[in-house]
DSSP file (Angstrom, degrees, kcal/mol; ACC not computed):
  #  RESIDUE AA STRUCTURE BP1 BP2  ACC     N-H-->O    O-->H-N    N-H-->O    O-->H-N    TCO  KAPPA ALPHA  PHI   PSI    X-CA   Y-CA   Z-CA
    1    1 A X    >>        0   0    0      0, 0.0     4,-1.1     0, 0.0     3,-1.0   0.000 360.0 360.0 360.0  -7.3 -180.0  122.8   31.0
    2    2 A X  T 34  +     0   0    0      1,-0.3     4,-0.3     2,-0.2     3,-0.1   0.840 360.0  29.0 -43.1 -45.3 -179.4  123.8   27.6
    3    3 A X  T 34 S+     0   0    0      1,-0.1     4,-0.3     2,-0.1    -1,-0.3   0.396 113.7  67.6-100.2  -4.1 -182.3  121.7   26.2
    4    4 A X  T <4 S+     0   0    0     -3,-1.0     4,-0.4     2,-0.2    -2,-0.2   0.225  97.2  48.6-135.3 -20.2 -184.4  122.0   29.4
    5    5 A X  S  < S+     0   0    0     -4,-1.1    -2,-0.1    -3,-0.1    -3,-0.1   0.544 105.3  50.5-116.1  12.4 -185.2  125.5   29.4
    6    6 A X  S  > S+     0   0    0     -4,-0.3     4,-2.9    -5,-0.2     3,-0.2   0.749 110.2  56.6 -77.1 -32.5 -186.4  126.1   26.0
    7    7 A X  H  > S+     0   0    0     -4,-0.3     4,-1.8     2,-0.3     3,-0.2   0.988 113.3  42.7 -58.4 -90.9 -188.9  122.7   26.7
    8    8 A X  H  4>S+     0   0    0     -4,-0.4     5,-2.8     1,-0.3    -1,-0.2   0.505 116.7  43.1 -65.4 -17.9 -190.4  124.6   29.9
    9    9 A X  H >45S+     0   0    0     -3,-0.2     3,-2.4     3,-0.2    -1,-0.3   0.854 107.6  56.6 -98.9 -28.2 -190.8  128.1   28.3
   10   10 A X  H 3<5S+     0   0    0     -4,-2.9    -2,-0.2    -3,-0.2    -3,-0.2   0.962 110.8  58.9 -29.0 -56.9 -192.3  126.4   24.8
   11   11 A X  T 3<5S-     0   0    0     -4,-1.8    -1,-0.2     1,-0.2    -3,-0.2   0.383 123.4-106.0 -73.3  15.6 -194.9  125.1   28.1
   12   12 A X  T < 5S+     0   0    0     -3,-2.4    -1,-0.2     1,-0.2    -3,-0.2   0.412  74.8 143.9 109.6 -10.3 -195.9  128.3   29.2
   13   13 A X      < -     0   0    0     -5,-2.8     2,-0.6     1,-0.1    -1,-0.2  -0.097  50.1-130.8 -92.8-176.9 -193.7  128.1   32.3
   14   14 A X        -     0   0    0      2,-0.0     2,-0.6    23,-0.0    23,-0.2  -0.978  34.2-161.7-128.3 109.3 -191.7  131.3   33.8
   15   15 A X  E     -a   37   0A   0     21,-2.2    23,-1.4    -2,-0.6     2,-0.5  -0.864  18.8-160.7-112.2 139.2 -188.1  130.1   34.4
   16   16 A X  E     -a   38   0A   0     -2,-0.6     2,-0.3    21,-0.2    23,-0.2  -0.914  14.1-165.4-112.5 120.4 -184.9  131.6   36.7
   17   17 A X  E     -a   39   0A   0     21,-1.2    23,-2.7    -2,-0.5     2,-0.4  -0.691   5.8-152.7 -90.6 147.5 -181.8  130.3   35.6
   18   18 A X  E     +a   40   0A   0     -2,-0.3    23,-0.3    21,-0.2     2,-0.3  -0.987  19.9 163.3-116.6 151.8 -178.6  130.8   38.1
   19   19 A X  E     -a   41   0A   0     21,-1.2    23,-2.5    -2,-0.4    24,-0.1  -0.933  27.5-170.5-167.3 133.3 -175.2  131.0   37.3
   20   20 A X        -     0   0    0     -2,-0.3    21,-0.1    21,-0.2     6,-0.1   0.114  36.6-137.8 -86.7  24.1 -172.3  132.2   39.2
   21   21 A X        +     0   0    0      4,-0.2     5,-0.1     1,-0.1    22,-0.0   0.768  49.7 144.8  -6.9  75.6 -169.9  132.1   36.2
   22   22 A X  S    S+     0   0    0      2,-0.1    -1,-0.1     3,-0.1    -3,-0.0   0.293  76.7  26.8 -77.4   5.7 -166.8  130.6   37.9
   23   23 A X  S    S+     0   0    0      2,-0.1    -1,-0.0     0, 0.0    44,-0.0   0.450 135.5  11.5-129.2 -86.3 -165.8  128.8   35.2
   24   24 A X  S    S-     0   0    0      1,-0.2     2,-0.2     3,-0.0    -2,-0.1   0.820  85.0-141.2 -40.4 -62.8 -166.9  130.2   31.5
   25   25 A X        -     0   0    0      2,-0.1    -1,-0.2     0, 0.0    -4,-0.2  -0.617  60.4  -5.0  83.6-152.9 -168.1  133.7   32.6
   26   26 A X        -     0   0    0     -2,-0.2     2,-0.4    -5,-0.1    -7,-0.0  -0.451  67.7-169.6 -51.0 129.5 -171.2  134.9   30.7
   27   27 A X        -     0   0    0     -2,-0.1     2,-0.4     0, 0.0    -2,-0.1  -0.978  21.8-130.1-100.0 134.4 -172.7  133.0   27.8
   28   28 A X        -     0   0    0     -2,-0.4     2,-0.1     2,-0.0    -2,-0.0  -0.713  24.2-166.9 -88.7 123.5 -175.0  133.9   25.8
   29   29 A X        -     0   0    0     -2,-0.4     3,-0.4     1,-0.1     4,-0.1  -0.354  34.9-117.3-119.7 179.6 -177.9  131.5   25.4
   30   30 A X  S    S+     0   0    0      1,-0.2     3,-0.4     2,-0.1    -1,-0.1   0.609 114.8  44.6 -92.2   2.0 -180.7  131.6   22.5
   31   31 A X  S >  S+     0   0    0      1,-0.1     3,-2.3     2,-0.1    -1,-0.2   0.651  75.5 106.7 -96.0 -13.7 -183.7  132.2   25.6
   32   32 A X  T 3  S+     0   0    0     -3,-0.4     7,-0.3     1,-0.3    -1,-0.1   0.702  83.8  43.8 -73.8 -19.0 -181.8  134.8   27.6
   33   33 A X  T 3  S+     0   0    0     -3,-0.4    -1,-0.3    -4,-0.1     2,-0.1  -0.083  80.9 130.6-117.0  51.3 -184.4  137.6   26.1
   34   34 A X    X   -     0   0    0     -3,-2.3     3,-0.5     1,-0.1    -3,-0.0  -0.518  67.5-134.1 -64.2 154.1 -187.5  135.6   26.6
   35   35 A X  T 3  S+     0   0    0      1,-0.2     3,-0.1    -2,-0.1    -3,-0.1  -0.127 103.6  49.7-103.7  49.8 -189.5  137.7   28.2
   36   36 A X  T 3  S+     0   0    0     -5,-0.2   -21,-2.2   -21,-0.1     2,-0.3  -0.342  97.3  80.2-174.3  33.3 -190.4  134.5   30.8
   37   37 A X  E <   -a   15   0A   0     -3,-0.5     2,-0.2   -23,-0.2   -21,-0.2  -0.933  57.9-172.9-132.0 159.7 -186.7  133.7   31.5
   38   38 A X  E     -a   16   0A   0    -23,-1.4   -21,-1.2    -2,-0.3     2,-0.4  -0.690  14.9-150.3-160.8 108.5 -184.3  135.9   34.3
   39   39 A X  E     -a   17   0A   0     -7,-0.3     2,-0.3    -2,-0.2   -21,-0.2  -0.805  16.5-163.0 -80.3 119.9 -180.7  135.0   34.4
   40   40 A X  E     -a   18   0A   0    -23,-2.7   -21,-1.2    -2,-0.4     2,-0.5  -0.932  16.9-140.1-101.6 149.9 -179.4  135.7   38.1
   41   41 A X  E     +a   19   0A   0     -2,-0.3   -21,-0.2   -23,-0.3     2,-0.2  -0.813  58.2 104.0-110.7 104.9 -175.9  136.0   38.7
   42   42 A X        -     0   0    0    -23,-2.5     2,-0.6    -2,-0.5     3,-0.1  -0.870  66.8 -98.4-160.7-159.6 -175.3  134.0   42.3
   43   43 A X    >   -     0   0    0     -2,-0.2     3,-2.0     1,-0.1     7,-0.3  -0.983  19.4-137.8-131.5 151.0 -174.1  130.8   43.8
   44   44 A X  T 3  S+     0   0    0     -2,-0.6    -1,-0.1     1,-0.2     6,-0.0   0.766 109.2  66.8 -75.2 -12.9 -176.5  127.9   44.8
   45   45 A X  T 3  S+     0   0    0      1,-0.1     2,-1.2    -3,-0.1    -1,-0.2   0.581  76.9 100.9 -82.7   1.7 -174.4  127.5   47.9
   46   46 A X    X>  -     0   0    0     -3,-2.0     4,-1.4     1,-0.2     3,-0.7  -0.647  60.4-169.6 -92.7  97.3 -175.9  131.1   48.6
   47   47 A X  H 3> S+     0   0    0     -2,-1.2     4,-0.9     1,-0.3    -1,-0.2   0.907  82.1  40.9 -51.7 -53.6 -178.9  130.0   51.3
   48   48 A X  H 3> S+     0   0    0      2,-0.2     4,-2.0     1,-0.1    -1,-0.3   0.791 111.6  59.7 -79.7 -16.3 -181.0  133.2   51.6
   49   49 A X  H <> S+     0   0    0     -3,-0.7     4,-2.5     1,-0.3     3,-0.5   0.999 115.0  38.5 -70.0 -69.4 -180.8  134.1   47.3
   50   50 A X  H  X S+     0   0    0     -4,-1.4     4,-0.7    -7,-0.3    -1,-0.3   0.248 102.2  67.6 -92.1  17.0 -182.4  130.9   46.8
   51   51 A X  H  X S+     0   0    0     -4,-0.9     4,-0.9    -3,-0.2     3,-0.5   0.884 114.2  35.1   7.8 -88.1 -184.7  131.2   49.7
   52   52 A X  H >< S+     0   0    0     -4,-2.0     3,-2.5    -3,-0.5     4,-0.4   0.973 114.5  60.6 -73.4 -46.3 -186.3  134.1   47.6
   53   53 A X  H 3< S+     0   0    0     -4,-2.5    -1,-0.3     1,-0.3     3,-0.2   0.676 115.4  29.4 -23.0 -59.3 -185.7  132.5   44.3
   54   54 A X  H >< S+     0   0    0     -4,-0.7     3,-1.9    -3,-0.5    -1,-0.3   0.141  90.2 101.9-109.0  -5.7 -187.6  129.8   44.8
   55   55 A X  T << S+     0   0    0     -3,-2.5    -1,-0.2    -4,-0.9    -2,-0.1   0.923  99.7  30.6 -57.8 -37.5 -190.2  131.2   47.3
   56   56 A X  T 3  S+     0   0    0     -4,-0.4     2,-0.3    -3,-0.2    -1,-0.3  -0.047  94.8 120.1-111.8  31.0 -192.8  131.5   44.6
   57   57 A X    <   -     0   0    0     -3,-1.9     3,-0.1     1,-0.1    -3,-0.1  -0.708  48.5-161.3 -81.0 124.6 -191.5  128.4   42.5
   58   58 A X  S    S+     0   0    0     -2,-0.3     2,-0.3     1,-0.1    -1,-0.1   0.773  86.3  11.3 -56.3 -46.7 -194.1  125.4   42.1
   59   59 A X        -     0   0    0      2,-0.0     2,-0.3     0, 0.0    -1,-0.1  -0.778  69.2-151.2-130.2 169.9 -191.0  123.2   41.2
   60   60 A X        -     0   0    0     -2,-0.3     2,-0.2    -3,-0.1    -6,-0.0  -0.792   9.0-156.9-168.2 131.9 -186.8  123.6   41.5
   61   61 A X        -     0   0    0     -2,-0.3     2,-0.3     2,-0.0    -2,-0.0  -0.984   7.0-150.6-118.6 106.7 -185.1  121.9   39.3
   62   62 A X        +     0   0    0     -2,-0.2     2,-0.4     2,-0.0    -2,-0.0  -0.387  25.3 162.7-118.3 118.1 -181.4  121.3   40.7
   63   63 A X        +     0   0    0     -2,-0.3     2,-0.2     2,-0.0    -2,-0.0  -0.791   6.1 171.1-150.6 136.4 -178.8  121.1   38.0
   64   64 A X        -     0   0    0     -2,-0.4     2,-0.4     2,-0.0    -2,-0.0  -0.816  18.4-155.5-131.5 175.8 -175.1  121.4   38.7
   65   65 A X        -     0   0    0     -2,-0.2     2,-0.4     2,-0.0    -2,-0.0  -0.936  21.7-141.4-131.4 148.3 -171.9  120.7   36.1
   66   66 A X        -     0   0    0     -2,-0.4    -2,-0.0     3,-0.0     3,-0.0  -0.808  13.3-147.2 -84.3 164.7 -168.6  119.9   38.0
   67   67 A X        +     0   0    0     -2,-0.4    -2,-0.0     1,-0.0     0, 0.0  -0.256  52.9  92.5 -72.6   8.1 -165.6  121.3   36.6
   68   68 A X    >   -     0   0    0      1,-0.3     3,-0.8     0, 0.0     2,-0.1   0.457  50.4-154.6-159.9 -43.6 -162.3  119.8   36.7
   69   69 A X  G >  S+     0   0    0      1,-0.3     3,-2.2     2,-0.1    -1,-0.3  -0.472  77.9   9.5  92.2-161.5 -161.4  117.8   34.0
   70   70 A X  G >  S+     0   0    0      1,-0.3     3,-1.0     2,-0.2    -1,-0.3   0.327 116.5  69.5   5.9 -46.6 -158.8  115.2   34.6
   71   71 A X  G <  S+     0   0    0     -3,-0.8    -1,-0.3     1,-0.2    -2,-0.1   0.633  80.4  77.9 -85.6 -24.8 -158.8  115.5   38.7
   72   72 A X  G <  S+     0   0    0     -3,-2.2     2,-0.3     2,-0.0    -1,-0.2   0.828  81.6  91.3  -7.7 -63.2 -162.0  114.1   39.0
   73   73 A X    <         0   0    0     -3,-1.0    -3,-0.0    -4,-0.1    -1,-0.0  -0.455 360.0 360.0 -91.1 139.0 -160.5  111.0   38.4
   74   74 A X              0   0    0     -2,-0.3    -1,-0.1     0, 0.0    -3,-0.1   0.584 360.0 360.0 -54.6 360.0 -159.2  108.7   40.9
């Protein structure tokens, strides 16, 4: 998403990033004090948070990293 929400606030658009940082913890990114980004701290596996996220979204954009390294593989 790195490159993908600088692109969409350049176009004017109002992005919510999610993150439960299970892996990394906080990062800091160079958009995080746009004033038309809001980093929430959740899981996507959480049904009713993105319920309201997304209630007044045109579009959701689904982007997920696995994790795992090496165990991945068969």
């Amino acid at each position: 998403m790195g490159y993908l929400v600088p692109e969409l606030l350049a176009a004017g658009h109002e992005v919510i990033g999610l993150d439960n940082f299970s892996k990394y913890g906080p990062v800091a990114r160079s958009y995080d004090s746009h004033p038309r980004y809001r980093l929430v701290e959740g899981d996507a596996k959480d049904a009713r948070l993105l319920t309201e996220l997304a209630a007044d979204c045109d579009q959701v954009v689904a982007w997920a990293a696995m994790i795992g390294g090496i165990s991945y593989f068969p």
